[in-house]
DSSP file (Angstrom, degrees, kcal/mol; ACC not computed):
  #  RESIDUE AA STRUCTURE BP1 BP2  ACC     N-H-->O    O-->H-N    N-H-->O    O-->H-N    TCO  KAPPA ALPHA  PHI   PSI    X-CA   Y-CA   Z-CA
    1    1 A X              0   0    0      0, 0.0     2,-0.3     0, 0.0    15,-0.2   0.000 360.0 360.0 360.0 134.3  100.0   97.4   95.3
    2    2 A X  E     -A   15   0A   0     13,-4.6    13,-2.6    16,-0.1     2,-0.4  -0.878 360.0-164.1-101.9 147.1   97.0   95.8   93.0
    3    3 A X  E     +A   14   0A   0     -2,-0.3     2,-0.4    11,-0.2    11,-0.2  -0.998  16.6 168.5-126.5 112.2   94.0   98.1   92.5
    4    4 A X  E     +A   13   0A   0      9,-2.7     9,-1.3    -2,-0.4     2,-0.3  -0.951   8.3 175.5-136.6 156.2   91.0   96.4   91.2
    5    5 A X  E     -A   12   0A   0     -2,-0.4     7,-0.2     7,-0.3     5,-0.0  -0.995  31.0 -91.6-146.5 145.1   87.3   97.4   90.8
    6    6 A X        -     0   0    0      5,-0.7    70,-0.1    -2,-0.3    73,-0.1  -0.030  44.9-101.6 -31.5 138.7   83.7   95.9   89.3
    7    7 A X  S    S+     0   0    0      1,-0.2    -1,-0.1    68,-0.2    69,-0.1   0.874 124.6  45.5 -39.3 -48.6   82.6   96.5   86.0
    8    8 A X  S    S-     0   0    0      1,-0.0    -1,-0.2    67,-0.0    -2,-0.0   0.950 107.3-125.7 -50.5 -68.6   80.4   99.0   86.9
    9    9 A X  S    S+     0   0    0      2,-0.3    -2,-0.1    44,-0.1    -1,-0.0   0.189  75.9 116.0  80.6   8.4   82.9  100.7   89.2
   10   10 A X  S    S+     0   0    0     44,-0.1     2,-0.2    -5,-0.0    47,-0.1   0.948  75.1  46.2 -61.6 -43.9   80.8  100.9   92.4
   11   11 A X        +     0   0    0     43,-0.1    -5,-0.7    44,-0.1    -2,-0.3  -0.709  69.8 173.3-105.4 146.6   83.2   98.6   94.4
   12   12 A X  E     -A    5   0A   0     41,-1.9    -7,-0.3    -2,-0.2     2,-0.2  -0.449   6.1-168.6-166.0 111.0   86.7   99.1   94.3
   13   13 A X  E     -A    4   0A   0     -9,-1.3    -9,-2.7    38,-0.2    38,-0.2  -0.592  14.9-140.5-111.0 106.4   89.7   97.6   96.1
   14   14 A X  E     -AB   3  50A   0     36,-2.3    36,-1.9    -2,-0.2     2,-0.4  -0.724   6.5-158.5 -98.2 164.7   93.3   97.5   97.1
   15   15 A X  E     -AB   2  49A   0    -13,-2.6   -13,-4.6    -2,-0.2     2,-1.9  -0.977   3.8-162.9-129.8 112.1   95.7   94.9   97.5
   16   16 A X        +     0   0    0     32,-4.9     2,-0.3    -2,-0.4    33,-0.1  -0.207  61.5  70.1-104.2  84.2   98.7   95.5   99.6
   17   17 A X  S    S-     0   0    0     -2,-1.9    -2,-0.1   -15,-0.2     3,-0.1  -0.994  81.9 -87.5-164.2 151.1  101.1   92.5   98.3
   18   18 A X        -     0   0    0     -2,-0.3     2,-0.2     1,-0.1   -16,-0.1  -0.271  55.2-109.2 -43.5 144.1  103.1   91.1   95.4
   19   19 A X        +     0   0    0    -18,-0.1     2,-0.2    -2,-0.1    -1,-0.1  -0.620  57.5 106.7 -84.6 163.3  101.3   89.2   93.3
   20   20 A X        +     0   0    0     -2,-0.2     3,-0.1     1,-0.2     0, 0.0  -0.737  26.4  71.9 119.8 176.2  101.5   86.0   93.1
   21   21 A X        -     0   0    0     -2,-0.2    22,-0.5     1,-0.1     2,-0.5   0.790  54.9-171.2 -69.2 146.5  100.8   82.7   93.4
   22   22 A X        -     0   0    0     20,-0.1     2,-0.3    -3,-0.1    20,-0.2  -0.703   8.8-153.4 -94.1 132.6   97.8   82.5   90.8
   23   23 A X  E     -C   41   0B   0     18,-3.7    18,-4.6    -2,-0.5     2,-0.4  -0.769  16.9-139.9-112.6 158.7   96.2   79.6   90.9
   24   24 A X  E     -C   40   0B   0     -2,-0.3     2,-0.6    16,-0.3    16,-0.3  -0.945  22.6-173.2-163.2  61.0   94.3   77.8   88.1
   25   25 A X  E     -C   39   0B   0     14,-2.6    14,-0.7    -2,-0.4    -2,-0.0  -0.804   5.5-179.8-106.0 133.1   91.0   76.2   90.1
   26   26 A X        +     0   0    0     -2,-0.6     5,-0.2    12,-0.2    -1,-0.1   0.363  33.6 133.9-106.2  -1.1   89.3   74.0   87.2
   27   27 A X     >  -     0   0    0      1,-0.1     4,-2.6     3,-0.1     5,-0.3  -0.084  67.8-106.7 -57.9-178.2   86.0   72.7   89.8
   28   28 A X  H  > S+     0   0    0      2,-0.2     4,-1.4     1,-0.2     5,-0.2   0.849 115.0  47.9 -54.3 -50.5   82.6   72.6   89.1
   29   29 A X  H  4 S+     0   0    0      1,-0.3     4,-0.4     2,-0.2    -1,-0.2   0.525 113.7  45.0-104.3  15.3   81.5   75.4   91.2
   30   30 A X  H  > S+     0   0    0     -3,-0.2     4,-0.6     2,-0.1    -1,-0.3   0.808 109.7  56.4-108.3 -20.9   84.2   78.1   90.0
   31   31 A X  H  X S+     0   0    0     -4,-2.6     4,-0.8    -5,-0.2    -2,-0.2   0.678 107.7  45.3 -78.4 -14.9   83.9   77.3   86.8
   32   32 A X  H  < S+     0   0    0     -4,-1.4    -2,-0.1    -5,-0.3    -1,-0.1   0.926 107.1  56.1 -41.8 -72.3   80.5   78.0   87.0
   33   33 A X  H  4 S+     0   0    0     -4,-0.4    -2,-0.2     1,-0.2    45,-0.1   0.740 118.2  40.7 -41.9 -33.7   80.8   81.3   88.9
   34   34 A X  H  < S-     0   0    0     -4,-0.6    -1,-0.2     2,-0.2    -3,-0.1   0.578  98.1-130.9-112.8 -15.5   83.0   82.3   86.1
   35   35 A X  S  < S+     0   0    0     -4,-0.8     2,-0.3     1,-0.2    -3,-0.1   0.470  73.6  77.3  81.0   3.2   81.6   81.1   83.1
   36   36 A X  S    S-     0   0    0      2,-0.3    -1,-0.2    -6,-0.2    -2,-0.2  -0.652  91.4 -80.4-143.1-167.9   84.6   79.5   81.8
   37   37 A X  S    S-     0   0    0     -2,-0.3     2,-0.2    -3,-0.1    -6,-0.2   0.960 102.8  -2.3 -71.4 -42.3   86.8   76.9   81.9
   38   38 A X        -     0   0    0     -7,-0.1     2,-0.4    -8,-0.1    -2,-0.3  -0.463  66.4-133.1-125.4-174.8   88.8   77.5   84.8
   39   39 A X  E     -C   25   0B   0    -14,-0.7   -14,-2.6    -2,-0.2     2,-0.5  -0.971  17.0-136.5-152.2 164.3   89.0   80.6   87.3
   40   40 A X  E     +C   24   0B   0     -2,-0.4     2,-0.4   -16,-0.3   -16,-0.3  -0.946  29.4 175.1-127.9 114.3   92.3   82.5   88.4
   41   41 A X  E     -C   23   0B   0    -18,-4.6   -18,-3.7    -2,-0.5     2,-0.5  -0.998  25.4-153.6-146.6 163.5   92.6   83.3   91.8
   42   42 A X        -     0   0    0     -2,-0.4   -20,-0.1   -20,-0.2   -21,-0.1  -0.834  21.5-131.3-124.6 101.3   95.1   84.7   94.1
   43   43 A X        -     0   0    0     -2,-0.5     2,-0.3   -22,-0.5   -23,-0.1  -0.088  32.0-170.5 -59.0 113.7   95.2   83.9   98.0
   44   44 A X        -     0   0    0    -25,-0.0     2,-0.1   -27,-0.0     5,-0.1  -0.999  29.1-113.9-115.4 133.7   95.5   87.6  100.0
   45   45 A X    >>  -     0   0    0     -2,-0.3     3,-2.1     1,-0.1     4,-0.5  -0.345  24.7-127.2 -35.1 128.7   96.1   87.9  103.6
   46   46 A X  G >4 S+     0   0    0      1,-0.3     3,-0.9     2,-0.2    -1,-0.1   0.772 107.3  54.8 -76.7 -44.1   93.0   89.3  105.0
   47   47 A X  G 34 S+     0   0    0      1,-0.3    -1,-0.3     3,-0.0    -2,-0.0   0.607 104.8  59.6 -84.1 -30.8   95.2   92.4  107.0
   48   48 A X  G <4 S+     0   0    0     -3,-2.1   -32,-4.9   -33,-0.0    -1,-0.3   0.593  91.1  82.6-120.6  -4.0   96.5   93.2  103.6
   49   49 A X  E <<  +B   15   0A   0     -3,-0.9     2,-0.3    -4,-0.5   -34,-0.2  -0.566  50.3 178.4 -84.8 162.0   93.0   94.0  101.6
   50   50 A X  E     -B   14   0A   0    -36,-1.9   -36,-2.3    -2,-0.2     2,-1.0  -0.960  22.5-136.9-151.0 125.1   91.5   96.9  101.8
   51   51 A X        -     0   0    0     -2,-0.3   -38,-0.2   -38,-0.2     4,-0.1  -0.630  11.3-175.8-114.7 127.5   88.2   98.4  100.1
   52   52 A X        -     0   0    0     -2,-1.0     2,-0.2     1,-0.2   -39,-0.2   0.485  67.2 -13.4 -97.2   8.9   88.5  101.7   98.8
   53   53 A X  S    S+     0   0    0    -41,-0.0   -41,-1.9     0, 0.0    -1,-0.2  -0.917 106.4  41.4-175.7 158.0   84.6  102.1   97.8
   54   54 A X    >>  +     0   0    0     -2,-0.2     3,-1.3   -43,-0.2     4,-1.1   0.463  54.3 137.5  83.9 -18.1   81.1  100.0   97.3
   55   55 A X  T 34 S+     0   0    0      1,-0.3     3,-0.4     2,-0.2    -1,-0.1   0.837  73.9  55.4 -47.5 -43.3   81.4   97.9  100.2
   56   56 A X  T 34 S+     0   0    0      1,-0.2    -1,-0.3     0, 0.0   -45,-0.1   0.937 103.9  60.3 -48.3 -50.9   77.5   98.6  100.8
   57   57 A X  T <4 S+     0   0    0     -3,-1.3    -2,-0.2   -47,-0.1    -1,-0.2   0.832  80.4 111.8 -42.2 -45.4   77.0   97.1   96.6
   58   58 A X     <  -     0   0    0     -4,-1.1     2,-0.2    -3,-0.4    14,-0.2   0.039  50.4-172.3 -43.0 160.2   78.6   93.6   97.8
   59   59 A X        -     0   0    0     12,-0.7     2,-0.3    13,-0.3    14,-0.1  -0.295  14.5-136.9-133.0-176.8   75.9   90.9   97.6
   60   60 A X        -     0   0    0     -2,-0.2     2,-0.4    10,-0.1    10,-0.2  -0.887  18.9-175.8-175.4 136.0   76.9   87.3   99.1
   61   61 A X  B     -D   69   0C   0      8,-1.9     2,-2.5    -2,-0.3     8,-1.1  -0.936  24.2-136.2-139.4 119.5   76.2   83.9   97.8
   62   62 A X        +     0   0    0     -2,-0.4     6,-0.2     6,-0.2     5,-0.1  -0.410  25.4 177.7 -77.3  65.1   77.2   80.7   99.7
   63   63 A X        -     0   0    0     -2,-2.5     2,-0.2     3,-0.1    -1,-0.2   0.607  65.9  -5.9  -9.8 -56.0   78.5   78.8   97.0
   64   64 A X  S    S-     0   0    0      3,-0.5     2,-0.3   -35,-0.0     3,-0.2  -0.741 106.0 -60.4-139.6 179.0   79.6   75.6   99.3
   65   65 A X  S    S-     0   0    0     -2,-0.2     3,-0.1     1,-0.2    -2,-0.0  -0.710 126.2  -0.6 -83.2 140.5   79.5   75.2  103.0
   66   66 A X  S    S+     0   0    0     -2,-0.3     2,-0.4     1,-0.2    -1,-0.2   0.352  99.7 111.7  57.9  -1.2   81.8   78.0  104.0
   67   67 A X        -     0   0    0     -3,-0.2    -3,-0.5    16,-0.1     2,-0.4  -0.826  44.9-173.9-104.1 166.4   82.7   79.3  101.1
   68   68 A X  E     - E   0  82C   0     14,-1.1    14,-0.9    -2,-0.4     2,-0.3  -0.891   7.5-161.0-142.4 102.8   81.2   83.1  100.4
   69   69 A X  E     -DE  61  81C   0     -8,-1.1    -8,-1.9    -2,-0.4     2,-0.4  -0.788   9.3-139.6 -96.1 163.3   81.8   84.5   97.5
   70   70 A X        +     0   0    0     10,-4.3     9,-0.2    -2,-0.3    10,-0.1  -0.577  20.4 179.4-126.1  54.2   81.4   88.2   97.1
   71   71 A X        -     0   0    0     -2,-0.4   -12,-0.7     7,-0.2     7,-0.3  -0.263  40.1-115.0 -55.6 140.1   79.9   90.4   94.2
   72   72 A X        -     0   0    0      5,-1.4   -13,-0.3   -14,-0.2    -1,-0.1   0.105  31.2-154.9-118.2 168.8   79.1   93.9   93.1
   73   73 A X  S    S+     0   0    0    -15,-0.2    -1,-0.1   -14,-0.1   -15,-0.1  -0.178  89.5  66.3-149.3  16.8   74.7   93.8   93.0
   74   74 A X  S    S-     0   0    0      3,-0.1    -3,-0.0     0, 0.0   -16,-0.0   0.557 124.3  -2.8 -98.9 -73.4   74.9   96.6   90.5
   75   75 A X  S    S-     0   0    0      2,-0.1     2,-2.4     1,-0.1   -68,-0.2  -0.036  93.7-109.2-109.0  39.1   76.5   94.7   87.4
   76   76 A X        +     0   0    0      1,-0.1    -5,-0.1    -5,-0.1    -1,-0.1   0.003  60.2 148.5 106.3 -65.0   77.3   91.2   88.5
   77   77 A X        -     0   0    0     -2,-2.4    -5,-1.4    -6,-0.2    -1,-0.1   0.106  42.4-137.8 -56.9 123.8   81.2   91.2   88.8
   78   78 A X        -     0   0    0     -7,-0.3    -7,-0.2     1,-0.1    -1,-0.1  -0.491  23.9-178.8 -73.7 151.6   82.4   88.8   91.5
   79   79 A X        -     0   0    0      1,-0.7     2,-0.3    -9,-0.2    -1,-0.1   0.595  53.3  -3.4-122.4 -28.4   85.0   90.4   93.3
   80   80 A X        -     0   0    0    -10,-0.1   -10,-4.3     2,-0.0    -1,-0.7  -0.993  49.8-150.2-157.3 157.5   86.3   88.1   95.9
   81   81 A X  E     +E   69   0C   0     -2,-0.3     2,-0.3   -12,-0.3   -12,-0.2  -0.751  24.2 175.0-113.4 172.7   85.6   84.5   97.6
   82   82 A X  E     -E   68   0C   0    -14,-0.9   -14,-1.1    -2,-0.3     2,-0.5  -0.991  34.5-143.2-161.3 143.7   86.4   83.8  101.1
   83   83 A X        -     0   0    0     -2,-0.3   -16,-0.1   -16,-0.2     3,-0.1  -0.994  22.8-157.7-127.4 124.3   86.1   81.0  103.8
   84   84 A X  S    S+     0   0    0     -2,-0.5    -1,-0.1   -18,-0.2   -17,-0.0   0.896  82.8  58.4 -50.0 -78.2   85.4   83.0  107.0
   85   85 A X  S    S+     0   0    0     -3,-0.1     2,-0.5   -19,-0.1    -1,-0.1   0.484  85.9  72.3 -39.7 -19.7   86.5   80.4  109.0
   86   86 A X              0   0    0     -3,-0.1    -3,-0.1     1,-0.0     0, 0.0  -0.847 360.0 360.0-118.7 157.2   89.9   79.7  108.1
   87   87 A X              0   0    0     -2,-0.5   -41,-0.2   -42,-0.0    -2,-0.0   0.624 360.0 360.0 -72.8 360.0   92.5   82.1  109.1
């Protein structure tokens, strides 16, 4: 199980899966998002997240068409992207 939360600690999250694989996405608009060269992300099964506070904090910013990425709107810290749309 992964347990991850916002800077702040308003939102906070489980993940019920191995970790793994992290991917390495070097576009425009995640390295943006992130401030840095690249950004690290890890595909979770929708069924297998869970939020264990803060879900009222989340903000939403429509990055691209269909993508939604997902932020804390006390201090900032993106917590998750998503495409709605794909399963």
């Amino acid at each position: 199980m992964l347990n991850g939360s916002c800077l702040c600690g308003g939102v906070a999250y489980q993940v019920d899966v191995a970790s793994g694989p992290i991917v390495h996405c070097h576009c425009v608009t995640c390295r943006k998002a992130h401030g840095s060269a690249f950004s690290s992300v890890m595909p979770v099964p929708r069924d297998r997240f869970r939020w264990v506070r803060g879900e009222e904090l989340l903000s939403t910013f429509e990055s691209s068409p269909g993508k939604f990425r997902r932020f804390c709107s006390r201090c900032g810290s993106q917590i998750f992207a998503e495409r709605p749309a794909q399963p």
